[in-house]
C-alpha positions as CSV (number, residue, x, y, z in Angstrom):
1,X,0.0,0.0,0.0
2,X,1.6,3.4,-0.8
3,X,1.4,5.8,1.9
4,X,1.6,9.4,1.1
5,X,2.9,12.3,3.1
6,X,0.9,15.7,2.0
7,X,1.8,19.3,3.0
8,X,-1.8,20.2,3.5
9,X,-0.7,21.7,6.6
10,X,2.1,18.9,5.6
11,X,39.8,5.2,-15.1
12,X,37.2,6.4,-12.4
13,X,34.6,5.7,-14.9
14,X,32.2,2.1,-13.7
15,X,29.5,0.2,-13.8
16,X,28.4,-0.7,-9.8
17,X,25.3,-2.2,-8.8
18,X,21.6,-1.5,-9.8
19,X,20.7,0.2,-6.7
20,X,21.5,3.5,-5.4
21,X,22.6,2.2,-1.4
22,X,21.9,5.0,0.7
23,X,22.3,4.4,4.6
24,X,18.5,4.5,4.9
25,X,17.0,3.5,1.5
26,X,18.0,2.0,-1.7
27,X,16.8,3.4,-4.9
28,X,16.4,1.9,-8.2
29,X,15.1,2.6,-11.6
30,X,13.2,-0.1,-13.3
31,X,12.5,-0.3,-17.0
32,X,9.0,-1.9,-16.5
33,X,8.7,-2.5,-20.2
34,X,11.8,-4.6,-20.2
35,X,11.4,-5.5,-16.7
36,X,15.2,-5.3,-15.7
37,X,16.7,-3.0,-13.0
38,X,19.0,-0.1,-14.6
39,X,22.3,-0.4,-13.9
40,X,24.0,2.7,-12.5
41,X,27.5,3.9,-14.1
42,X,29.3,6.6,-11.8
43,X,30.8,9.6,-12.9
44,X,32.4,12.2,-11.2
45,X,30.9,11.2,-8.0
46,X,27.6,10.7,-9.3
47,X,25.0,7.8,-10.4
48,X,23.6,7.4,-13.9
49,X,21.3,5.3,-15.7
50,X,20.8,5.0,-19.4
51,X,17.2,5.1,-20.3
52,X,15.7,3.8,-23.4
53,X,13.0,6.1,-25.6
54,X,9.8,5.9,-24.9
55,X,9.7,3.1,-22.1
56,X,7.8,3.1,-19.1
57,X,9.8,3.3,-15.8
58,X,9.5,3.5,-12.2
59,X,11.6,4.3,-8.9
60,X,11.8,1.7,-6.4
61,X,12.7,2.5,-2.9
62,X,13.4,0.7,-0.1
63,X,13.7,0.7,3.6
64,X,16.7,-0.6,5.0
65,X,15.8,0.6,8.9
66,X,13.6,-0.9,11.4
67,X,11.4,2.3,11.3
68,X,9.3,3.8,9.4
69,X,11.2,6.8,6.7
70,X,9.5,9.7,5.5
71,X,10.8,9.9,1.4
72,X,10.0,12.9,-0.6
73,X,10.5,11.9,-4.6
74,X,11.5,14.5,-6.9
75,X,12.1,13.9,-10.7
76,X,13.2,16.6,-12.9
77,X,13.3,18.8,-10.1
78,X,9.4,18.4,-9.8
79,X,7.6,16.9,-7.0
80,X,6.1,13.5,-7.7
81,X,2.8,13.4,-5.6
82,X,2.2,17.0,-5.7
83,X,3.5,18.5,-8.8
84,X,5.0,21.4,-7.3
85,X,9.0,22.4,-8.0
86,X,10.3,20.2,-5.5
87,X,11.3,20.7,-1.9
88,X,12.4,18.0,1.1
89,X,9.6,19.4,3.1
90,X,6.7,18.3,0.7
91,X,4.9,15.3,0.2
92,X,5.9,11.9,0.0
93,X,6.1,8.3,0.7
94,X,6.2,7.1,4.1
95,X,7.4,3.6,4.5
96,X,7.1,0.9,7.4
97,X,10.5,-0.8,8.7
98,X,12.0,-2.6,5.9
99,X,9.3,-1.7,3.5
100,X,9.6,-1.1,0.1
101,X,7.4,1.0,-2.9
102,X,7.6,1.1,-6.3
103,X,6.7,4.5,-7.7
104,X,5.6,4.0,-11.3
105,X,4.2,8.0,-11.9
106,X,3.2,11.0,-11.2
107,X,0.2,10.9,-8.3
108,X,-3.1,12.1,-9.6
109,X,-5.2,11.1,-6.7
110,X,-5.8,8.8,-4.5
111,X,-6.3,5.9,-6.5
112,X,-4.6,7.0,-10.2
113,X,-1.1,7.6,-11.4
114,X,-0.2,9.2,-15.1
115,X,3.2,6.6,-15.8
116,X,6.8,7.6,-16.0
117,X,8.1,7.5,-19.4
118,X,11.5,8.1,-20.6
119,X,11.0,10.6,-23.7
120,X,12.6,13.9,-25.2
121,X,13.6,16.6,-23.2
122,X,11.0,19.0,-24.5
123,X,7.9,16.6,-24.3
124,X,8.8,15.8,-20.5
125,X,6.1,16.5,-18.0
126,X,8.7,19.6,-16.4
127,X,9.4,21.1,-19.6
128,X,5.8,21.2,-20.7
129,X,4.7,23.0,-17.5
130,X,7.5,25.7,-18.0
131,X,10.4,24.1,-15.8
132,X,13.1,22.7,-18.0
133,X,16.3,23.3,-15.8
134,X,16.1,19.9,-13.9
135,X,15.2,17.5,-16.3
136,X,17.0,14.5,-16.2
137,X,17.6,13.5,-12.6
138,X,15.6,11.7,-10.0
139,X,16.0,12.5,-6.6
140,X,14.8,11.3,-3.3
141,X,15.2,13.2,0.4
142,X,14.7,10.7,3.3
143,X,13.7,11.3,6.8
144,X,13.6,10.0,9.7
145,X,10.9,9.5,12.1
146,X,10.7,11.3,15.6
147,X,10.3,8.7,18.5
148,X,7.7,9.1,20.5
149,X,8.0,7.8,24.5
150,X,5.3,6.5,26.9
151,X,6.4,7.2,30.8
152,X,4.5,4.7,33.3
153,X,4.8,4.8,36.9
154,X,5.0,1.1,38.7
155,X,1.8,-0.1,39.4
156,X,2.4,0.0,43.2
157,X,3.3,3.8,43.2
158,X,-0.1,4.5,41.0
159,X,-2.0,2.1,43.6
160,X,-0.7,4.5,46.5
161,X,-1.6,7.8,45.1
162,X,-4.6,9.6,44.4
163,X,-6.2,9.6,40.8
164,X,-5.2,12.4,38.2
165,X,-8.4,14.8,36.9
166,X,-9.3,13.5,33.5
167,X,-7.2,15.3,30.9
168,X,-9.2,18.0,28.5
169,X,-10.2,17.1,25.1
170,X,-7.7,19.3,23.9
171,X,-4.7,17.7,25.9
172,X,-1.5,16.9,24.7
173,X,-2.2,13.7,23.7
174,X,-4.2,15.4,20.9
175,X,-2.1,18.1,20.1
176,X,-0.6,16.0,16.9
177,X,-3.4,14.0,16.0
178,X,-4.3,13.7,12.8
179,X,-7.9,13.6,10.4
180,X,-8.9,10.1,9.9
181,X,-7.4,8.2,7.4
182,X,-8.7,8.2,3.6
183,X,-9.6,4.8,3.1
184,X,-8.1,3.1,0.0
185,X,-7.6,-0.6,-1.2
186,X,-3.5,-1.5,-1.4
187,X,-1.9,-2.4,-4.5
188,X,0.5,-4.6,-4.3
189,X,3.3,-2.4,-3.5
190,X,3.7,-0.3,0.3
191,X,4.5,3.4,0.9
192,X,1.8,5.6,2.7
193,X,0.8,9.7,2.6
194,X,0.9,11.6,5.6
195,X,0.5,14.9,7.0
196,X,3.8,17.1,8.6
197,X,4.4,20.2,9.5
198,X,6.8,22.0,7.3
199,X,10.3,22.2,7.6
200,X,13.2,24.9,6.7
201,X,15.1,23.4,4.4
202,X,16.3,26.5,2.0
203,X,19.5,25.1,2.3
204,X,18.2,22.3,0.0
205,X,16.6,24.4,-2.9
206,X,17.5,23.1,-6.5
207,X,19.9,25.1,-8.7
208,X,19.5,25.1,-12.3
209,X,22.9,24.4,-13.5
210,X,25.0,24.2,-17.1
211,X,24.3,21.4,-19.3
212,X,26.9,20.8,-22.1
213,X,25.9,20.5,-25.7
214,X,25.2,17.0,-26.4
215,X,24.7,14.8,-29.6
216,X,20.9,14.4,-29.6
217,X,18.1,16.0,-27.6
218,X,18.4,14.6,-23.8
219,X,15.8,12.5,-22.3
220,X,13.2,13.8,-19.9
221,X,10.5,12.0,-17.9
222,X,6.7,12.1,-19.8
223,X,3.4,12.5,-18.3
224,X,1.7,8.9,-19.6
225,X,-1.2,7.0,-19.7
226,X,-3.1,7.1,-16.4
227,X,-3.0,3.8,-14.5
228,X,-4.9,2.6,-11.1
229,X,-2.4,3.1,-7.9
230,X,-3.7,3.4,-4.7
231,X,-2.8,5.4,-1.7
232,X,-3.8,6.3,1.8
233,X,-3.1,9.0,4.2
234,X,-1.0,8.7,7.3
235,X,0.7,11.4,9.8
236,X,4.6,11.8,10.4
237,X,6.5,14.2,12.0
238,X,10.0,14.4,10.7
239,X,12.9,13.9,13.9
240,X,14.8,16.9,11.7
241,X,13.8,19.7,9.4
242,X,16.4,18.4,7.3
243,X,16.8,15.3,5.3
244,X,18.9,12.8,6.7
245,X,20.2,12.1,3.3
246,X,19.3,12.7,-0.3
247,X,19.8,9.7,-2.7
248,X,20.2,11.2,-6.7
249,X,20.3,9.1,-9.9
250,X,20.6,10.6,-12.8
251,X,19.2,9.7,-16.6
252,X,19.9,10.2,-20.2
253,X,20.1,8.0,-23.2
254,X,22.5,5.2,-24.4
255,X,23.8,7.5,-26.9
256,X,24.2,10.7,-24.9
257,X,26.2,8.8,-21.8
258,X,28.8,7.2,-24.3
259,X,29.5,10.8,-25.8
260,X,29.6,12.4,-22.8
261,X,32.4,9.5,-21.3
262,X,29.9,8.5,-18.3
263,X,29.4,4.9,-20.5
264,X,32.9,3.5,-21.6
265,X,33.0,3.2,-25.8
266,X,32.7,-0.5,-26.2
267,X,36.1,-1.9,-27.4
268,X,35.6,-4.6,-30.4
269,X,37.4,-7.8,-29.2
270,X,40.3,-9.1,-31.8
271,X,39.8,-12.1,-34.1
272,X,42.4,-14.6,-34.0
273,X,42.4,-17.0,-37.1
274,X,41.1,-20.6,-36.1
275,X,42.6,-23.2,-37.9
276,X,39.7,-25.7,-37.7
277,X,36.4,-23.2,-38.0
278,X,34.3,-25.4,-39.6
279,X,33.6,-29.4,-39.6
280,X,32.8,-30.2,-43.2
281,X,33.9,-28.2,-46.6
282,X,31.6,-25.4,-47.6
283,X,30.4,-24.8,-50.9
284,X,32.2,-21.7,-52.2
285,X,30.5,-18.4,-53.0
């Protein structure tokens, strides 16, 4: 079931594994039309992944803690549940202790999803609505979630004293309580969308910077065919205002890596003449 978060209130040039390993989370890309998991090449300290033209994709994430994570999915620097220019304190995906989620699209409602696509720079869903500067990364801020303790007396010093006036109906033990939850049925996958107060996090505002030239038209991520994907509401307040770290993969063709050195130029293997190639004596030409 995918839980939501919402801000209503709220050389050294290789291929390394498929997932991004965060401390917290991994994150993947999936081609779902292919149905493999994108290997990630790094280049100057980064991740990338090569997507392929028109093929449907999504971002899995998962939970490698034993409580729940608060994570806030950008791609192409625009926020995937709400559609806003993204932001760590924003909605997102709230995940239970060693959960995981597969986000397949941007959220529509509660029940609907339009599909990632990889396609041209200038069809991509950011482009289109005006905000080309980030296109071509995926980006994921993770959080933590603030513990909350219970404090009981023994049951012999409660027995001895006298018994507390009830609390108001506007006690602390209400303060944070949220609306009730939006019921949805679960898909298949987990994540959940809750309600948080915002957090200062200018510190972590994208900045549009210098692409170089490149041999064809970079990819983008499309706004697709609308699919069913459901969600529900949960709460979670964050243990920081900041992230407690950002995960970042980022895309572009087959084409556009190998010029720009992030995929190494395959090298052809040498022949060697065989002196027995064949069993029988072929006809000649």
């Amino acid at each position: 079931m995918k839980t939501l978060l919402s801000l209503a209130v709220a050389l050294s040039l290789s291929m390394s594994a498929a997932a991004n390993a965060g401390s917290l989370v991994d994150v993947s890309v999936i081609d779902r039309d292919s149905g493999i998991t994108l290997p990630t090449y790094q280049h100057d300290g980064k991740l990338y992944v090569a997507g392929t033209p028109g093929h449907r994709y999504g971002v899995r994430i998962v939970n490698r803690t034993g409580t729940r994570v608060l994570t806030v999915l950008s791609v192409d620097g625009v926020n995937a549940v709400t559609g806003e220019n993204a932001d760590p304190n924003q909605s997102g995906y709230v995940l239970g202790a060693y959960d995981s989620t597969e986000v397949d699209g941007w959220r529509k409602n509660m029940s609907e999803i339009a599909e990632f696509n990889f396609t041209n720079l200038g069809d991509s869903y950011a482009a289109r609505t005006g905000r080309p500067n980030n296109v071509g990364v995926i980006g994921v801020a993770v959080f933590r979630e603030k513990p909350h303790y219970t404090w009981r007396e023994r049951d012999e010093k409660i027995a001895r004293e006298a018994p507390m006036p009830s609390a108001p109906a506007d006690s602390y033990a209400r303060k944070d309580a949220a609306p009730p939850p939006v019921a949805a049925q679960a898909p298949a996958s987990a994540g959940a969308l809750a309600k948080s107060a915002p957090a200062d996090t200018s510190a972590y505002n994208s900045v549009a910077e210098a692409r170089p030239a490149k041999p064809e038209e970079s990819l983008g991520t499309g706004h697709g065919e609308r699919e069913y994907s459901s969600a529900t509401y949960t709460t979670f307040e964050r243990e920081s205002s900041r992230p407690s770290e950002v995960d970042s993969i980022w895309y572009d063709s087959q084409r556009n890596l190998v010029a720009r050195g992030v995929i190494p130029t395959p090298r052809p293997i040498a022949r060697e003449p065989r002196p027995f190639p064949n069993v029988f004596v072929p006809d000649p030409n």
